[in-house]
C-alpha positions, -999 to +999 in steps of 0.1 A: -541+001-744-572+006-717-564-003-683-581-033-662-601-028-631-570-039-613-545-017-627-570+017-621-573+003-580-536+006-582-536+041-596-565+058-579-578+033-550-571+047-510-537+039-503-549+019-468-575+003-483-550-010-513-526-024-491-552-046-471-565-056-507-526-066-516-506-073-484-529-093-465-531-123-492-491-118-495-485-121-460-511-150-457-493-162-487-455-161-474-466-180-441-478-209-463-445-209-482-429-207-448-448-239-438-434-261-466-396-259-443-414-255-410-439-285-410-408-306-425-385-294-395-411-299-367-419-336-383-382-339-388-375-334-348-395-362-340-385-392-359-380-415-332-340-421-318-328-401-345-346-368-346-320-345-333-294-360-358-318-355-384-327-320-383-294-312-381-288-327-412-317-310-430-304-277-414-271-288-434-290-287-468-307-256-461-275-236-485-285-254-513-320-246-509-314-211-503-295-212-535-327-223-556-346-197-538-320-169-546-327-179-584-363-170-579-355-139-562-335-129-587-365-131-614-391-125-593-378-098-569-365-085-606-387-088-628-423-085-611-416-046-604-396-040-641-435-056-651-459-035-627-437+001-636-444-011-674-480-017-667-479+018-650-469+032-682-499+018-701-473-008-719-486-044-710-466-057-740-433-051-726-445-066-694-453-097-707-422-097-726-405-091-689-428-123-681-416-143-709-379-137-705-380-145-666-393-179-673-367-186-699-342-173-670-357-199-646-361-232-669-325-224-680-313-222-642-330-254-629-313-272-656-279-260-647-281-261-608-293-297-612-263-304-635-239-288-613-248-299-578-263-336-581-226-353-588-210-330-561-237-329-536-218-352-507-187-336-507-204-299-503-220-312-473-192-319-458-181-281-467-211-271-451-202-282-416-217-325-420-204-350-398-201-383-403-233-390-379-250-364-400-239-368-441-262-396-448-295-374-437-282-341-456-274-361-489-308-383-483-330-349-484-310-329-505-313-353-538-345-357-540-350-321-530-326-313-561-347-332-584-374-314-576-354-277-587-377-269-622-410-268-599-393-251-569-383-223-590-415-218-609-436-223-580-417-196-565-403-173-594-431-173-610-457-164-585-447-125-584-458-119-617-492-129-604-489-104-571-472-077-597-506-073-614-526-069-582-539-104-582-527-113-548-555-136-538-545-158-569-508-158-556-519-166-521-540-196-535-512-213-556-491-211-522-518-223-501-526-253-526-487-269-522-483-265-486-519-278-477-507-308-497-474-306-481-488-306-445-508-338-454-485-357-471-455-352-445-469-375-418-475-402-446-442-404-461-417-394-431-437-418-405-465-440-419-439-449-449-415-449-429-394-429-450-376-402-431-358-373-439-365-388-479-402-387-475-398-349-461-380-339-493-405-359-510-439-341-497-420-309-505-414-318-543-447-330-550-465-301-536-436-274-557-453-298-583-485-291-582-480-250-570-461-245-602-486-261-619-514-243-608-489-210-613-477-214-654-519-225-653-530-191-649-502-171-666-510-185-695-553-181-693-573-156-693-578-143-663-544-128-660-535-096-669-504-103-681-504-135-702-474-161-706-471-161-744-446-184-763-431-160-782-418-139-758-405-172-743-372-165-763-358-140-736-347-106-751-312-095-741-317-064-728-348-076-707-326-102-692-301-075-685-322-053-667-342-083-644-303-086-637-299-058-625-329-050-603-331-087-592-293-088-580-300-071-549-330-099-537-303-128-553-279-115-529-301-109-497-305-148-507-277-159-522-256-142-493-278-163-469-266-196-485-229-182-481-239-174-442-256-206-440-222-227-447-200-197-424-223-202-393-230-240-399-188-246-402-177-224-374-206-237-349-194-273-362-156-268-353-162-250-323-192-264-307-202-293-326-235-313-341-256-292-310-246-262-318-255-271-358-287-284-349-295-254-324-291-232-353-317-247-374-343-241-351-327-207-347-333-197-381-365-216-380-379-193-352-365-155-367-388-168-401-419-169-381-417-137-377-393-120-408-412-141-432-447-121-431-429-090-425-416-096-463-447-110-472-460-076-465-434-055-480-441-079-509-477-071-515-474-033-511-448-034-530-467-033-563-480+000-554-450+014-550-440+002-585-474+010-603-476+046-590-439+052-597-446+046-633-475+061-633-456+094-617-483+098-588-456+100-566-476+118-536-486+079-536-456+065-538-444+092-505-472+078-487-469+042-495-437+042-487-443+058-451-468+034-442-445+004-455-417+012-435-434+020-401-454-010-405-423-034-411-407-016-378-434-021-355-436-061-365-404-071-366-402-054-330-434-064-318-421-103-329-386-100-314-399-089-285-419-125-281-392-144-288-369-128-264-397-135-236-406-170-243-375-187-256-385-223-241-414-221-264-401-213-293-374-239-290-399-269-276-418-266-314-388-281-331-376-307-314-380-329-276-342-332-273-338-313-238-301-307-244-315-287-278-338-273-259-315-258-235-292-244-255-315-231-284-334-211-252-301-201-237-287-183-271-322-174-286-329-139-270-293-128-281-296-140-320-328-122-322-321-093-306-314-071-339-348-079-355-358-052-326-349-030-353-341-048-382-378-041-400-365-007-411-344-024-431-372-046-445-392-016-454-367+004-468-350-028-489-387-034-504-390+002-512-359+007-530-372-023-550-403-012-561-391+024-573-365+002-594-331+016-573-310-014-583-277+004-571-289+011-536-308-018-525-278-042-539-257-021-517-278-025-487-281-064-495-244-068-496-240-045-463-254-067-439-244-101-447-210-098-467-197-065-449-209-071-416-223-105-412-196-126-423-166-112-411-179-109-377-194-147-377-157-158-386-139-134-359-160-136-327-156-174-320-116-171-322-117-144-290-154-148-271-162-184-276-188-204-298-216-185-288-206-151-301-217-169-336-254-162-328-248-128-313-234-120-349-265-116-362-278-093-340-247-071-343-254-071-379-289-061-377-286-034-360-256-017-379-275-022-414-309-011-404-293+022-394-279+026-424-304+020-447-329+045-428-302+072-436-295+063-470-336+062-477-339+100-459-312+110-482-319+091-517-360+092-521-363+130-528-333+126-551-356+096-568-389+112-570-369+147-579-355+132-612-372+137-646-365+102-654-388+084-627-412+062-636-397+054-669-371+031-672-362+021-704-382+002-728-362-027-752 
């Protein structure tokens, strides 16, 4: 099958000018997507005599939401690279069959998260550290924001097939589409509406809406090179199997952060209380401003990566990979390194509560502290991803969060206070990025060295 213009840039195009052509969009892209949560927290913080309590309570949905987003990582972080290897091989059948089955994987989830969590919904937030000042703006956000799951996750899932093929601008654009929408309908429904925390969750659906939309849209016409045909709708076993098992490691840097989510959001609850909760939530708020379009960069070169592997031009995929990773260091230092300096800021964009604003700047330069570092580990996760290392980068997903993360978030407050919650994080960080720069010196000649790189099985 002859290749398309975009598929030869992939396999023969200068490796810088490629990753401008890809990553740029992607990262353009992921700050959008990042503004759909932002723009709703920064409104959130200022409904009048009840802004603090309410982005507290949004913070307290935040599990769930990672949970739908973990779904799309799981097809997307799966099956976008299984599609652009396959491409790499000349095989755009089998990609679009790897298309086909991820939708199926996504339209079946949506139905059974919304099934599962809907009747339960109050009674998790309470799990997940609510109060009873807080409950009633958590459950307000969180069902419409659960009625909303089929767009979410095709808006989302969906939209690495498009950057898979080298179409980033497209990707960008069906991003940039919902959250322009989302920015202008926020003010209407949480103020002029009067709506609240509802009309947030509201703004968010509609524009998920109208992304996924715009995303099945152009899977399905022409212009994409790999097309979203109903027969390969009916998911193939094997396909499923192996989007499983390359997608469990991006589940689980997601899913994992759900789990954390409820661990931090509980222990801050009992030991410090609705403050501490709500401090968190900008916390988290501020380290995605800057670790959101480091991924967003890792994302778009990471098609490169995947391409060239299956195309065994692997003197690319050497050099790919060394740009990725320095350039995923140097940000996520460069952006630590602001945030650590200028606290007060950061803090003052999410909310006009000065007791919020005091502590968030107090404990702010110690919970960011490990993303000094932490973009090796960003580099080296994507890179694992695109060369199709399920094994190792589930490994290095599980390392940080489950291994480290966890167990140190539910220790530290019993012997060095409250506060030791947030310096967690950065303990973390640091431990996990080390490792997974060792475990890339030693594994990628072992990878390239193999005779069975670049060709994974075929179904």
């Amino acid at each position: 099958m002859s290749q398309t213009k975009t598929e030869q840039l992939l396999g023969s195009a200068g490796i810088g000018r490629l990753i401008v052509r890809l990553a740029v969009p992607s990262i353009i892209a992921q700050v959008i997507n990042l503004l759909y949560n932002i723009v709703d927290r920064i409104y959130i913080g200022r409904i009048p005599q009840a802004g603090e309590l309410a982005l507290t309570g949004v913070g307290l949905s935040m599990p769930v939401v990672m949970a739908l987003l973990a779904v799309s990582s799981l097809v997307g972080g799966g099956g976008a690279p299984l599609a652009a290897i396959a491409l790499g091989r000349g095989d755009r059948e089998h990609a679009e069959r790897i298309l086909g089955s991820g939708a199926a994987i996504l339209a079946f989830c949506s139905v059974l998260i919304m099934a599962l969590l809907l009747p339960f919904k109050t009674p998790l937030l309470y799990l997940f550290g609510a109060s009873e000042n807080t409950v009633g703006y958590a459950d307000a956000y969180l069902t419409i924001y659960l009625w909303g799951a089929p767009f979410t996750l095709a808006a989302t899932g969906l939209n690495s097939f498009i950057s898979c093929q080298g179409q980033a601008r497209t990707a960008m654009l069906s991003v940039l589409i919902g959250a322009v929408l989302n920015i202008a309908l926020d003010p209407v429904f949480i103020f002029t509406l009067d709506m609240g925390v509802s009309g947030a969750a509201l703004a968010t659906v509609i524009s998920q809406a109208v992304s996924a939309v715009w995303v099945v849209a152009f899977l399905a016409g022409k212009k994409s090179t790999l097309r979203l045909r109903a027969p390969f709708l009916r998911p193939s076993s094997k396909i499923v199997w192996q989007i499983c098992q390359l997608g469990v490691s991006p589940f689980i840097m997601q899913a994992t952060e759900s789990v954390l989510s409820i661990v931090l959001n509980s222990g801050l609850s009992r030991y410090g209380g609705d403050l501490y909760v709500g401090a968190l939530t900008i916390l988290s708020s501020v380290r995605q401003l800057f670790s959101v379009p480091i991924s967003g960069f890792a994302n778009g070169v990471q098609p490169i990566i995947s391409y060239n592997f299956g195309a065994r031009k692997f003197d690319r995929v050497k050099k790919t990979c060394r740009i990725l990773i320095l350039s995923t260091f140097c940000a996520s230092f460069a952006g630590a390194a602001v945030t650590m300096l200028l606290p007060s800021f950061f803090a003052r964009l999410f909310t006009t509560s000065e007791a919020l604003i005091t502590l968030t700047a107090q404990v702010l330069p110690y919970y960011m502290a490990g993303l000094l570092i932490f973009g090796l580990q960003n580099g080296v996760q994507s890179a694992f991803l695109g060369l199709g290392q399920a094994k190792v980068s589930v490994f290095i997903a599980l390392l940080r969060k489950v291994f480290l993360l966890i167990p140190l978030a539910l220790v530290l407050p019993v012997f060095f206070g409250v506060r030791s919650i947030y310096l967690a994080e950065s303990i973390a960080d640091v431990l996990s990025a080390s490792c997974a720069g060792v475990l890339f010196l030693v594994q990628i000649r072992k990878i390239l060295a193999s005779p069975q790189s670049g060709a994974p099985a075929r179904s």
